[in-house]
Wavefront OBJ file of the C-alpha trace (Angstrom):
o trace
v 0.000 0.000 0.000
v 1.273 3.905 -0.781
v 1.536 6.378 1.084
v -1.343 8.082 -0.094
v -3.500 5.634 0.389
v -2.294 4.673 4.486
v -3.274 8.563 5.088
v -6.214 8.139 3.422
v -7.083 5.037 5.508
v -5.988 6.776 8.733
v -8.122 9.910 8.769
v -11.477 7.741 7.521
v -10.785 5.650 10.708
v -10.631 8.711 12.291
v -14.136 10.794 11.557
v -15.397 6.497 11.818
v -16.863 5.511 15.660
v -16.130 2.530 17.047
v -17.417 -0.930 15.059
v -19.493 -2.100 18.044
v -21.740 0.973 17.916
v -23.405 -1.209 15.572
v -24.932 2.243 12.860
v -23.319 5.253 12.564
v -24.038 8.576 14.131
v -26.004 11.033 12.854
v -24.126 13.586 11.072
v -21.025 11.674 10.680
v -19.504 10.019 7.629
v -19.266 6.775 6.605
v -16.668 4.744 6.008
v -16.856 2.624 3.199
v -14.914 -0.754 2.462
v -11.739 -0.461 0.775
v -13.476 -1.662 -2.992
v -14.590 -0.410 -5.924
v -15.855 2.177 -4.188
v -13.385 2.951 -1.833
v -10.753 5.659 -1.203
v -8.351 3.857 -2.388
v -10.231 3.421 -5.596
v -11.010 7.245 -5.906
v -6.922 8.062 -5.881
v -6.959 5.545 -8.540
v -9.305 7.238 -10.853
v -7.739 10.637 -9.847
v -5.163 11.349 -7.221
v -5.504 15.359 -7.796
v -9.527 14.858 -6.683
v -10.304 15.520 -2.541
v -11.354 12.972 -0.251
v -15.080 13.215 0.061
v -15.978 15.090 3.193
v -13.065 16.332 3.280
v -12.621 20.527 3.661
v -13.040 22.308 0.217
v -10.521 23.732 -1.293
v -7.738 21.700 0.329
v -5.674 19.652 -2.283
v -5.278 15.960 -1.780
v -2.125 14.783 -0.099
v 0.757 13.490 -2.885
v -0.596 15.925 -5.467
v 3.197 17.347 -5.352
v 4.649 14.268 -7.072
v 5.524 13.575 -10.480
v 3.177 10.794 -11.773
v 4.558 7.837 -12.807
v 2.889 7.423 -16.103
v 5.249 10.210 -17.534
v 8.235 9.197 -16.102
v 7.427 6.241 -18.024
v 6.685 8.535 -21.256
v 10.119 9.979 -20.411
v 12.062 6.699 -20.579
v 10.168 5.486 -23.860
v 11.590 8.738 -25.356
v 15.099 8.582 -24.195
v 15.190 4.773 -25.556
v 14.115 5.802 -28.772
v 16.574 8.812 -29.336
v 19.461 6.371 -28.226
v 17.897 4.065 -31.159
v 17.710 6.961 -33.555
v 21.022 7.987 -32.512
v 22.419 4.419 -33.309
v 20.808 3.989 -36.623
v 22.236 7.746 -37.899
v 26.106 6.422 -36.536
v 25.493 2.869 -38.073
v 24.586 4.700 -41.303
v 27.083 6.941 -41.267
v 29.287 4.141 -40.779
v 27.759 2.154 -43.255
v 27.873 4.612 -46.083
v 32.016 5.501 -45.297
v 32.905 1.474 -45.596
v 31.070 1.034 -49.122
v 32.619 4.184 -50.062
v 35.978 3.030 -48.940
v 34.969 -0.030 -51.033
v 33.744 1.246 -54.118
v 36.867 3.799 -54.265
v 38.703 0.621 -53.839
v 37.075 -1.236 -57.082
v 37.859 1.692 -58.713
v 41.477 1.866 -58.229
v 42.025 -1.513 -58.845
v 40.064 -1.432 -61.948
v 41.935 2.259 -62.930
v 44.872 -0.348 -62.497
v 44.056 -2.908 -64.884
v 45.944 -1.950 -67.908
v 43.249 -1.680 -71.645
v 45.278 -3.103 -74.690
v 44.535 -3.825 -78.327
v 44.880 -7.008 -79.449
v 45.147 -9.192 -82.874
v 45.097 -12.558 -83.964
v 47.375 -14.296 -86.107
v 46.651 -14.865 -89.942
v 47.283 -18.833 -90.019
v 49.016 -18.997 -93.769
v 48.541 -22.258 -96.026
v 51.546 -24.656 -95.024
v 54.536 -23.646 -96.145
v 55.996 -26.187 -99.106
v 58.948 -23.533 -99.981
v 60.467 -20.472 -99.248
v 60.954 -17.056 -101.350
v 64.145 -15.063 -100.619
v 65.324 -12.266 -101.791
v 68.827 -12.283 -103.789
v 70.803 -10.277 -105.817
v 72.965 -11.473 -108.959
v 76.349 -11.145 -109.385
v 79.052 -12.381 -111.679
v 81.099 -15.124 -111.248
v 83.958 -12.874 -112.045
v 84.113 -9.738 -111.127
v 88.042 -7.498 -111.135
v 88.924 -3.860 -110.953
v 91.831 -3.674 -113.516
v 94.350 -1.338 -112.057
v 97.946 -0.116 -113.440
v 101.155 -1.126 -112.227
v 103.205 1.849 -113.809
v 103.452 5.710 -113.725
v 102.588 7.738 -116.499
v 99.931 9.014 -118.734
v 96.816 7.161 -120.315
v 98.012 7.329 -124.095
v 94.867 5.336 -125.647
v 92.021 2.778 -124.482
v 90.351 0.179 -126.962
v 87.203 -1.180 -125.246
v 84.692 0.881 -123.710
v 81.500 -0.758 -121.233
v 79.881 -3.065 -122.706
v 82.613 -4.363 -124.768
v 83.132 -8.677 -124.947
v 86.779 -9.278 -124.830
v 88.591 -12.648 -124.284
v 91.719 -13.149 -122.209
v 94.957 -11.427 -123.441
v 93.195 -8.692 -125.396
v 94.823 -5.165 -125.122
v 92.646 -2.882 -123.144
v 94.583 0.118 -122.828
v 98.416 1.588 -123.264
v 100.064 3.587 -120.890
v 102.935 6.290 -121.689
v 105.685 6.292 -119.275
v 109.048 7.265 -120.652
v 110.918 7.235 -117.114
v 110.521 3.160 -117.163
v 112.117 3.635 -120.662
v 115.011 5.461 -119.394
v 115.571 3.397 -116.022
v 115.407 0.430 -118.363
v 117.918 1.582 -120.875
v 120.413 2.573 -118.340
v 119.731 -1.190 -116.714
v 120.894 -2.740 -119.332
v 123.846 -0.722 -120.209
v 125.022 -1.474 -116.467
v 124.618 -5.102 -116.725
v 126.827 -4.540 -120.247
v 129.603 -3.220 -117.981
v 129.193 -5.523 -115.490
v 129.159 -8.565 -118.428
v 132.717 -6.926 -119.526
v 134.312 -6.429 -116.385
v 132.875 -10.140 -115.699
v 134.611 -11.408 -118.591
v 138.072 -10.118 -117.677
v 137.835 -11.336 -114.391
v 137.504 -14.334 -115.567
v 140.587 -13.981 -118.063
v 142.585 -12.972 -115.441
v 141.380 -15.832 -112.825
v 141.972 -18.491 -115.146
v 145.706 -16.808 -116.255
v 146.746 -16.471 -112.740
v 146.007 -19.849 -111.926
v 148.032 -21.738 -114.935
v 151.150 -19.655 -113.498
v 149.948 -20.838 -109.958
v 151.092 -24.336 -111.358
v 154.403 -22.964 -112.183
v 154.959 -21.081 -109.015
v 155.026 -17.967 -111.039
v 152.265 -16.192 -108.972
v 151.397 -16.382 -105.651
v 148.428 -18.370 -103.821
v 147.220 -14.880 -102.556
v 147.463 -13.381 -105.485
v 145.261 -16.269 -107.332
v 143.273 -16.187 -104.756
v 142.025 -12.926 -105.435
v 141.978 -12.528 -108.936
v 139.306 -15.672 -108.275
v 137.231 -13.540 -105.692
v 137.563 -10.940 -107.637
v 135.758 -12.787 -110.562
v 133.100 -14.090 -108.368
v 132.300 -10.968 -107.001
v 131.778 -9.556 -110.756
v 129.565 -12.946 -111.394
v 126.492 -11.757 -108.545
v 127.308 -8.107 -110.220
v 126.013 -9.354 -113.199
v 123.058 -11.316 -111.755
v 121.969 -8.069 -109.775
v 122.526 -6.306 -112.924
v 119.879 -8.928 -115.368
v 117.673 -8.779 -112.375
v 117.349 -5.423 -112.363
v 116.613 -5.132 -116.169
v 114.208 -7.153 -115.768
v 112.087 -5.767 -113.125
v 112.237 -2.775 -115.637
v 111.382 -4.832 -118.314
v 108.129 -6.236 -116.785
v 107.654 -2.562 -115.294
v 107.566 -1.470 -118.688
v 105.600 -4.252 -119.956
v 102.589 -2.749 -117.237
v 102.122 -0.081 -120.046
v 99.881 -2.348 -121.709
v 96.851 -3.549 -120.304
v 95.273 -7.051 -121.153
v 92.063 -8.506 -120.563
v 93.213 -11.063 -117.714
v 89.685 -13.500 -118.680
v 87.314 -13.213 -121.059
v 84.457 -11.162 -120.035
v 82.254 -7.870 -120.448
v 83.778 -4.618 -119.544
v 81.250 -3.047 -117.062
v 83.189 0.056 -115.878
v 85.648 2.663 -117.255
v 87.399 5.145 -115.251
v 89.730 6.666 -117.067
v 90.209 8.606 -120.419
v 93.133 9.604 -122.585
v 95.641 11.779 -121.214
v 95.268 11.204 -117.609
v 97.696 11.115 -115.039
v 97.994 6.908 -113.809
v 99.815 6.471 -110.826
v 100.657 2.790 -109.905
v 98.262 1.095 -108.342
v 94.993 3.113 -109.156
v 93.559 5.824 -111.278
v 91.226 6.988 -109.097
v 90.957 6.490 -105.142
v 89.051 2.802 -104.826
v 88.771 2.442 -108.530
v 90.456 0.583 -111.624
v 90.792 1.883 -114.971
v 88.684 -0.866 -115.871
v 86.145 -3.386 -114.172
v 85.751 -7.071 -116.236
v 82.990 -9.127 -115.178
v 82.460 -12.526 -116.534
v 78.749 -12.939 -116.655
v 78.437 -16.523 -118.535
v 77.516 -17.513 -115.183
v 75.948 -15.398 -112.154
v 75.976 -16.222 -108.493
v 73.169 -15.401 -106.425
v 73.709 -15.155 -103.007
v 71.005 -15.757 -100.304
v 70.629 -15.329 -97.010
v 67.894 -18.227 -95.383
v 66.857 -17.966 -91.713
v 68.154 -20.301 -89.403
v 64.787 -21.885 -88.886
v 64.511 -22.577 -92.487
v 68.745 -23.866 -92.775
v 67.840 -27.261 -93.674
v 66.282 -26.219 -96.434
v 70.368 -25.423 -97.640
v 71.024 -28.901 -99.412
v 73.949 -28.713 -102.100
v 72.436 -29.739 -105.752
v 69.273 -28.643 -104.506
v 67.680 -27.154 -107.420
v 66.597 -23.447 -107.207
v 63.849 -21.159 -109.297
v 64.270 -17.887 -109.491
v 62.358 -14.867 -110.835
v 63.291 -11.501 -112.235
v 60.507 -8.443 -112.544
v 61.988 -7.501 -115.639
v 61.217 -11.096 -117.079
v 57.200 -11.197 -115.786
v 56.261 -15.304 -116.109
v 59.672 -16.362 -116.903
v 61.434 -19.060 -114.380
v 65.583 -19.170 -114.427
v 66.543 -22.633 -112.903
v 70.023 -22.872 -110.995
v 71.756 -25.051 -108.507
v 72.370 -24.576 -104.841
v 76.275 -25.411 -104.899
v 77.647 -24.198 -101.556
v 76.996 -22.912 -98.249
v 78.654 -21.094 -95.404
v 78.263 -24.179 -92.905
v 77.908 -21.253 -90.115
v 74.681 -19.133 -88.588
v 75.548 -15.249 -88.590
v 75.387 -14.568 -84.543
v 73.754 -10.980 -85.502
v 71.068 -12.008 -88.558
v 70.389 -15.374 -87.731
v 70.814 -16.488 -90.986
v 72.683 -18.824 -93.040
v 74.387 -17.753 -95.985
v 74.067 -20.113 -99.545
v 74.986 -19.392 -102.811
v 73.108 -20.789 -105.895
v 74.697 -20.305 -109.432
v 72.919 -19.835 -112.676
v 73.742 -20.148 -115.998
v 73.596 -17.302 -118.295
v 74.870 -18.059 -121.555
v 73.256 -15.627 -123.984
v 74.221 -13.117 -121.044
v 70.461 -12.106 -120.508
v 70.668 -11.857 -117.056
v 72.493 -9.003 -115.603
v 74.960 -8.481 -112.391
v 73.492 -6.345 -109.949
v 69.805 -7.456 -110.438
v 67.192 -8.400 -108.075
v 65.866 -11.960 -107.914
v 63.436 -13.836 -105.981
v 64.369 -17.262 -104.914
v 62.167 -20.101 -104.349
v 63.761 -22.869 -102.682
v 62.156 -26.308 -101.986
v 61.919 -27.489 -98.149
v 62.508 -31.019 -97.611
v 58.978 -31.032 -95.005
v 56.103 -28.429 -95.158
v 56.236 -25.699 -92.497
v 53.075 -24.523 -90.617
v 52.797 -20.682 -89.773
v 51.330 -18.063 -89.113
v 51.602 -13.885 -89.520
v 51.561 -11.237 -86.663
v 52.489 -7.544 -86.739
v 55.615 -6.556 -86.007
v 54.753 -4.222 -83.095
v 53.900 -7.148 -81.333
v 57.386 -8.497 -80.678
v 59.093 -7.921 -77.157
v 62.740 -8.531 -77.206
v 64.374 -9.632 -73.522
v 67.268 -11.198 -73.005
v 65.542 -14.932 -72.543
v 64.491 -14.456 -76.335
v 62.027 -13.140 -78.225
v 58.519 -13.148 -76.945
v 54.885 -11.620 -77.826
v 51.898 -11.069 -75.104
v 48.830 -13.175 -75.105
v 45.612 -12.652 -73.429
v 44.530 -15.347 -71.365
v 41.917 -15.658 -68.541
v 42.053 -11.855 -68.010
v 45.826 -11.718 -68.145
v 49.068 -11.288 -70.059
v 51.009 -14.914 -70.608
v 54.780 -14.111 -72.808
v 54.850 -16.630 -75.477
v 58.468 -17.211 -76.732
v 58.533 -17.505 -81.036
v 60.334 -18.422 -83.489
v 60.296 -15.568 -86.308
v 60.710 -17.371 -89.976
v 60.286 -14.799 -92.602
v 60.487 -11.053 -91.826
v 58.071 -9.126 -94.324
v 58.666 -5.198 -92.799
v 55.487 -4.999 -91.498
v 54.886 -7.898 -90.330
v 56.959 -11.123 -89.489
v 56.083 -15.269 -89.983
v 56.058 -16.939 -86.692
v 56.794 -20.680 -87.394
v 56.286 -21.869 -83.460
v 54.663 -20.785 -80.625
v 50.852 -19.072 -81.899
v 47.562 -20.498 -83.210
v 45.454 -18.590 -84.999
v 42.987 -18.360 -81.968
v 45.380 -16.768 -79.799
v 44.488 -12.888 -79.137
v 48.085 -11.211 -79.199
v 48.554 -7.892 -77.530
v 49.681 -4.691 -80.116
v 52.065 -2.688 -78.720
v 52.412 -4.188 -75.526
v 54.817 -2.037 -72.616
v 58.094 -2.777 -71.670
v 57.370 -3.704 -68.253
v 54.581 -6.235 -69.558
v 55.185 -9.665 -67.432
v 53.397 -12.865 -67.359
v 50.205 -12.902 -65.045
v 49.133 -9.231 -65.109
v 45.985 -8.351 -65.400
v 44.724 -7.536 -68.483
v 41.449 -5.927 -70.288
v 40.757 -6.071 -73.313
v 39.632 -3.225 -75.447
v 36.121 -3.845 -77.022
v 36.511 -3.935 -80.788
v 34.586 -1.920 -82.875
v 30.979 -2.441 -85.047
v 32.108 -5.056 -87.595
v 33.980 -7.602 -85.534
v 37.274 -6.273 -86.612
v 40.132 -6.260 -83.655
v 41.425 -2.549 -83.043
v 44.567 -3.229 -84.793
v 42.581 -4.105 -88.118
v 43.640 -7.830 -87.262
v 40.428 -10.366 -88.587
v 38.457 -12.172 -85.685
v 38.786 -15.795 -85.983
v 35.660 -17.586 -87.574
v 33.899 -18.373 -84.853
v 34.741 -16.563 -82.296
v 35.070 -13.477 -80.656
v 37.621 -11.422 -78.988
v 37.895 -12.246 -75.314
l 1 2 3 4 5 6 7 8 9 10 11 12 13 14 15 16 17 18 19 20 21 22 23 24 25 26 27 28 29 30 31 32 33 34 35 36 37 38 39 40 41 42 43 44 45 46 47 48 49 50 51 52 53 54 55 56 57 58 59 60 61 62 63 64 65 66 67 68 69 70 71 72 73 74 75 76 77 78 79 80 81 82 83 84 85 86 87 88 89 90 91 92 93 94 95 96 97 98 99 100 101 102 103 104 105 106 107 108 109 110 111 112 113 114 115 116 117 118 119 120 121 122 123 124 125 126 127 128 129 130 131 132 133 134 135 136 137 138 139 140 141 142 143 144 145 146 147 148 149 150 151 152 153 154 155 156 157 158 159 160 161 162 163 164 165 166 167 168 169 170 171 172 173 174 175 176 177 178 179 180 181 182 183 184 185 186 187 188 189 190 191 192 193 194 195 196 197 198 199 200 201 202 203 204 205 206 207 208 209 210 211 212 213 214 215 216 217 218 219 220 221 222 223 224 225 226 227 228 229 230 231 232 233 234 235 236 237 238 239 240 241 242 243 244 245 246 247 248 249 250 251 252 253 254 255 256 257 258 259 260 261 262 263 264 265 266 267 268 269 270 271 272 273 274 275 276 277 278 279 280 281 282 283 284 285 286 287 288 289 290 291 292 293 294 295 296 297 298 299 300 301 302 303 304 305 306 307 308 309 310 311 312 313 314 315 316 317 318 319 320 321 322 323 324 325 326 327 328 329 330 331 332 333 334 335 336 337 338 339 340 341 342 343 344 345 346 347 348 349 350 351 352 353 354 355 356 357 358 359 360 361 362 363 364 365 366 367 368 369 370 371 372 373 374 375 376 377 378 379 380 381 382 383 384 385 386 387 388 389 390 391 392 393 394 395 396 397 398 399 400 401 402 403 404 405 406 407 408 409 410 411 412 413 414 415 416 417 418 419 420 421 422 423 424 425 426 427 428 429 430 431 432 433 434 435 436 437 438 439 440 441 442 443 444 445 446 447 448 449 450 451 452 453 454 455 456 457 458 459 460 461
C-alpha cells in the first residue's frame, strides 16, 4: 500500500466511531470498504480529486509528485533517441565502408591496364620459301695499273666482250724507258768487267802451277771474278724488273668477259696502283655464269642442301622461271642475322641476265612448315628471347617464337601461336606474365582494333 492511500485510511478511521456501535451517528460520515468504491479506488481514478468530506478547497495529499505514467513517457523517449542515434552512426558508418569499397574497385580497376589485341593470320603450309637475292658475276676485277705515267689510248669501252689477253689500254711512261735503258747498259759493264775477271782468274792460276804467282794473289783474282759474277746477276735482275715494269704499259684482258666500268680517259695522269681512289681503270665481269647469293633464316637452314635445285624470278622477265643449282653454303649461322648464308649459281649463256639485279628465290623445303603472320609491333625482345603477349583468362602470358620470314610490317612466326590466340599490339616494356589484363572492345564489324580479322567463330575475349 502507498503512502497516499495509508493517510487516506488513517483519517477515515478517524471521523469512523467505534465498530461495536453497531450504525453510525447522525451527522457523521461513513466509512466505506476499501473496494470499488473505496478511497483507495477514488486516488486511482484521480489522485488530484479531494477525499469526500473532506474541507473544500484543500488539495489531496501526494498531489506534489511527479506521476509515474510520464516518467514512463520519459524513458520510452530517451530509448528511442538512443535508437535513432544508433541507426544515424550505423549509417554513417555504413555509407564511409562502401565508399571506402567502391573507391577501392575503382582503383584496382583504374589499375588494370586496356590493350589492343590481334590474332594471327594462319598462312597455307609452307611447301617452300621465297628469298630475296641479288645477282652477281662469277667474275668480277677492278683492272688497275702497275706503272706511272699518262693514259696514251684505251680500246674497249663498257659493254665491250673481250677474251683473255686482249689489249685494253696503253700507258705512256718514258721514265721506265730510261731506267730500263740505263739497266741494261750497267749489266753490259758488269758482263765486260765479268769477262776479264775471268781472263785474269783463269791466267793467274796456270802460273799458280808454275809457281810464277802467288796463292794470294790467285786467290784474289778468283774472288775478284766471283764478285763480278752476282754483279752481273743483280745487274739482269734489275733489267728485268724494268722490263716487266715497262711491260705494265699495256693492259690485257686477264679473262674473257664484259667490260662493265671505265674510269679513265686519254691523257690522264695513272699512278701505280689506281687511277682513281678505290677504282680501276677498268672493271671485267664474266657474266656466262651469275651467283646469287642468299641469305635463309636459321629456322629454315635445312632447307640449304647442295644440288638442290633453285627457281628464281626476275621483274623484268614477268612469267619467266631461271633454274640454278644450290652449290655451296657457309656451314655457319651469322650470330647478328640469324641467318645462313648459300649461294646458288645460274647459268647465263646468252648473257640475258644481268649483275646487280634483283631476284626472288624459291627454294624447296625437304617437309612443309606450318605458320602463321603477326604484326611486327607485337614483338618484345628480352634477353631470354624473343617473346609476344597473349591474353589469357584476363591476363598477359609471354609466349616465346620463333620468327621465320620477316616481311617489314609484319613477321612469320613458325612456333609458338595459333590462330585463336588474341596477341597484344604494342604491348609495354614492363609487360610480365600474369598481369591483369582488359581487353579493349573492338569496334561495329567484328574487326580487332589493330585491323587484325576475328577468328571464324569466335570473338575477342
Amino acid at each position: 500500500m502507498t503512502t497516499d492511500e495509508t493517510n487516506a485510511t488513517t483519517a477515515d478511521m478517524t471521523r469512523t466511531p467505534a465498530a461495536s456501535a453497531g450504525a453510525p451517528a447522525q451527522g457523521d460520515s461513513v466509512v466505506a470498504p476499501l473496494g470499488v468504491g473505496g478511497p483507495l479506488a477514488r486516488l486511482r481514478r484521480g489522485r488530484a480529486q479531494p477525499f469526500p468530506g473532506g474541507p473544500a478547497g484543500e488539495p489531496a495529499q501526494g498531489t506534489g509528485r511527479p506521476p509515474h505514467g510520464r516518467g514512463r513517457l520519459a524513458f520510452v523517449g530517451l530509448a528511442a533517441a538512443v535508437v535513432v542515434l544508433g541507426v544515424v552512426i550505423y549509417a554513417g558508418i555504413r555509407a564511409r565502408v562502401t565508399a571506402n569499397a567502391t573507391l577501392t574497385r575503382a582503383t584496382t580497376q583504374a589499375a588494370i591496364s586496356t590493350v589492343n589485341v590481334v590474332y594471327p593470320k594462319a598462312d597455307a603450309p609452307t611447301e617452300d620459301i621465297v628469298l630475296p637475292g641479288t645477282t652477281q658475276a662469277f667474275t668480277s676485277a677492278p683492272i688497275y695499273a702497275r706503272t706511272n705515267g699518262y693514259l696514251k689510248r684505251w680500246y674497249f669501252d663498257i659493254g665491250a666482250h673481250v677474251k683473255k689477253g686482249q689489249l685494253l689500254a696503253e700507258i705512256e711512261s718514258p721514265e721506265v724507258d730510261q731506267q730500263l735503258q740505263q739497266a741494261r747498259a750497267d749489266l753490259k759493264t758488269a758482263q765486260a768487267n765479268l769477262d776479264l775477271a775471268k781472263v785474269t782468274a783463269d791466267r793467274w792460276q796456270g802460273l799458280l802451277k808454275t809457281n810464277s804467282v802467288s796463292q794470294q794473289e790467285t786467290d784474289q783474282a778468283v774472288g775478284n771474278y766471283h764478285a763480278l759474277q752476282a754483279t752481273v746477276d743483280s745487274q739482269t735482275a734489275n733489267v728485268r724488273r724494268l722490263e716487266q715494269l715497262q711491260s705494265f704499259e699495256k693492259i690485257y684482258a686477264p679473262f674473257d668477259g664484259v667490260i662493265t666500268a671505265r674510269n679513265t680517259d686519254i691523257g690522264a695522269l695513272i699512278n701505280a696502283g689506281a687511277s682513281t681512289p678505290g677504282q680501276g681503270l677498268f672493271t671485267l665481269a664474266a657474266i656466262e655464269k651469275l651467283r646469287v647469293y642468299v641469305t635463309i633464316p636459321e629456322v629454315y637452314a635445312r632447307a640449304a642442301r647442295p644440288g638442290a635445285p633453285a627457281s628464281l624470278l626476275l621483274d623484268a622477265f614477268p612469267g619467266e622461271v631461271f633454274h640454278g643449282t644450290l652449290v655451296r653454303q657457309a656451314n655457319a649461322i651469322d650470330p647478328t642475322s640469324r641467318t645462313l648464308l648459300v649461294e646458288v649459281d645460274v647459268d647465263n649463256p646468252t648473257g640475258q641476265l644481268m649483275p646487280g639485279a634483283y631476284v626472288s628465290v624459291h627454294l624447296t623445303l625437304p617437309d612443309a612448315v606450318r605458320a602463321v603472320t603477326i604484326p611486327a609491333n607485337t614483338l618484345l625482345f628480352r634477353k631470354e628471347g624473343l617473346r609476344v603477349g597473349v591474353v589469357r583468362q584476363g591476363k598477359a602470358e609471354l609466349v616465346p617464337v620463333t620468327i621465320g620470314r620477316d616481311y617489314g610490317a609484319a613477321v612469320e612466326a613458325v612456333t609458338g601461336l595459333q590462330p585463336t590466340d588474341p596477341v597484344i599490339l604494342n604491348p609495354a616494356d614492363s609487360l610480365s606474365t600474369g598481369t591483369p589484363v582488359k581487353v579493349n572492345t573492338p569496334p561495329a564489324g567484328g574487326a580487332t582494333p589493330a585491323g587484325g580479322a576475328t577468328p571464324a567463330g569466335g570473338t575477342t575475349p
